[in-house]
N, C-alpha and C positions, 0 to 999 in steps of 0.2 A: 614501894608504891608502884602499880602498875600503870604506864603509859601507853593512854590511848591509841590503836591505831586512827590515822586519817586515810581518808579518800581525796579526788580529785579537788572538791570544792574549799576542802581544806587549805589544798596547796595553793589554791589560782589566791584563796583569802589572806593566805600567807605569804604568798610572794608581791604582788600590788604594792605594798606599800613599801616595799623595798627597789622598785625598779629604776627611778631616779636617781638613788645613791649609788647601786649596781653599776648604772649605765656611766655613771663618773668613776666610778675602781676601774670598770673593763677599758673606761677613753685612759685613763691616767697610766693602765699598762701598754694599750697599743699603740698611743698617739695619732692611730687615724680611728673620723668617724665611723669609715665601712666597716675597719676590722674590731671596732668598741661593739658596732651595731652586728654583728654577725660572732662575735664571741659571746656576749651576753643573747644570743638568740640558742647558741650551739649549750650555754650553762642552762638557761631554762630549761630546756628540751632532757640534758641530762639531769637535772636537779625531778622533774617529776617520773622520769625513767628512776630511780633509785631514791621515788620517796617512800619508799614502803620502811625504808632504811633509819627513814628522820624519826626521833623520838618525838613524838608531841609533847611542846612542853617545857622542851629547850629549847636554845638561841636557832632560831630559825636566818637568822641574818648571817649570822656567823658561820652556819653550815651552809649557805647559798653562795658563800664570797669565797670560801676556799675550794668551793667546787668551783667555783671562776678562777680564783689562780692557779690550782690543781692542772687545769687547762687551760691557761696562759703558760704554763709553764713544760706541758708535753707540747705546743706548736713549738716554744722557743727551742727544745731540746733538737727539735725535728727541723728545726732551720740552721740552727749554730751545732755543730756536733761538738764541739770542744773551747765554751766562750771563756775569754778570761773573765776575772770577777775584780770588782771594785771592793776595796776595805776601807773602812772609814778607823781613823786609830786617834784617838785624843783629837779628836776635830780636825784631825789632817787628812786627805786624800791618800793612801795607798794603795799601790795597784802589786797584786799577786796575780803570778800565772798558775795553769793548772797543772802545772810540772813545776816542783818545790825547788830552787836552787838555780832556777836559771831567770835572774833577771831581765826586766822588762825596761830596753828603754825608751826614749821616748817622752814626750808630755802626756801627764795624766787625760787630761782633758779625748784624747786621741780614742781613749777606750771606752769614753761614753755615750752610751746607746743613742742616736737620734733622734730626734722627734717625738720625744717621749713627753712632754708638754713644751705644745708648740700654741696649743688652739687658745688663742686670746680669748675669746667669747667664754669656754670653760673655765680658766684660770685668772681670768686678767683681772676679774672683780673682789676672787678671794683673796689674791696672794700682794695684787701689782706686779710689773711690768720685773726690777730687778729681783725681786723675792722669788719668780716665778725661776729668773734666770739660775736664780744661787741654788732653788731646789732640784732643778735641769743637770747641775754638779753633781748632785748626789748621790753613791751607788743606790740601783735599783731596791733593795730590802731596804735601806734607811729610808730613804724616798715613800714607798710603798706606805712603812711602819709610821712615819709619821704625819701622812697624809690621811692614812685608816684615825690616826690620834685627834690631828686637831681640824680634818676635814669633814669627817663621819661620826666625829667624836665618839668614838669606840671606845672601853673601859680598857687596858691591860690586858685582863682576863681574854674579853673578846678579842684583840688584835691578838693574841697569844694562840685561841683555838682556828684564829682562822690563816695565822701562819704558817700555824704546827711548830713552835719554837717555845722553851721556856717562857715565864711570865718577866725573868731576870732580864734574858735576850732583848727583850721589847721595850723593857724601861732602859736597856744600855743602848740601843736604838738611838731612843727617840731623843734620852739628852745628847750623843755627839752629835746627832743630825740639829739640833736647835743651836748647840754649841756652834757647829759649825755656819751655819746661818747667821748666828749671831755675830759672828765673829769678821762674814763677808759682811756684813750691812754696815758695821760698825769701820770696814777699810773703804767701803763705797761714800761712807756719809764725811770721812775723813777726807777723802778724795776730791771730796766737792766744796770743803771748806767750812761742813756745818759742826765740826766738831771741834773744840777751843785747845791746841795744844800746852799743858799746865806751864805754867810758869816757871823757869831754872833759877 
């Protein structure tokens, strides 16, 4: 089957209705408004620069958001030349360096990115106040993978083309990161007294 090309009016028709979701992937990578509102202006601008490229016909959504983190991901490279990276392992926090063999000490917490949902007004209606905090833990791709999941309600498939990662990747994702959410909500809720310790 041959796929239509599109023109301009196609794209402005195609991208519309995706802008409000966009604008929350771009705040969710940069934690500030300017740099959400000026990455998602720098992804438009490239998304119709190389839409000759888009097939018509396919996910148009999904090829607009990995062009957003395609570049979320060259500024990061071009401010961090060497970042360490967060691993999530059986719903634990592990922290690897980018040199194999030389441990990292330290509190995990020390290597997580800043600011990275901080704006109450975007988050604080979907997630709550601690839910918001326990997804604030979590390495950046688990984060991401499962925010595309049950934020944008992305299928697999889609969170898969728009990561660039297997379809396996995304579901191993998305359960340590709930795993692990589950797991802080569940020592928060004990914390507080709402939860009944069994009986000896």
């Amino acid at each position: 089957m041959l796929l239509k090309r599109l023109d301009r009016p196609d794209f402005e028709r195609l991208l519309t209705p995706h802008l409000e979701a966009a604008y929350r992937f771009t705040y969710h990578l940069t934690g500030q408004e300017a740099d959400a509102q000026d990455l998602l202006q720098e992804a438009c601008h490239q998304a119709l620069v190389k839409f000759h490229l888009y097939q018509g016909g396919t996910n148009f959504k999904a090829w607009f958001f990995r062009i957003i983190k395609n570049l979320h991901i060259d500024r990061y490279r071009r401010r961090k030349r060497a970042p360490s990276m967060l691993v999530l392992s059986d719903a634990a926090l592990v922290l690897k360096d980018e040199n194999p063999g030389e441990p990292i000490h330290g509190p995990w917490w020390e290597k997580t990115p800043a600011g990275v949902i901080e704006n109450e007004k975007v988050f604080y209606d979907l997630f709550g106040d601690e839910v918001n905090k326990f997804l604030g833990e979590l390495p950046a791709d688990f984060r991401t993978t499962l925010l595309l999941c049950d934020v944008e309600e992305m299928s697999y498939q889609e969170i898969s083309e728009v990561l660039e990662c297997p379809v396996g990747t995304v579901r191993s994702r998305i359960s340590r990161a709930r795993s692990y959410l589950k797991d802080r909500l569940y020592q928060y809720a004990r914390g507080l007294g709402y939860v009944k310790e069994p009986i000896s």
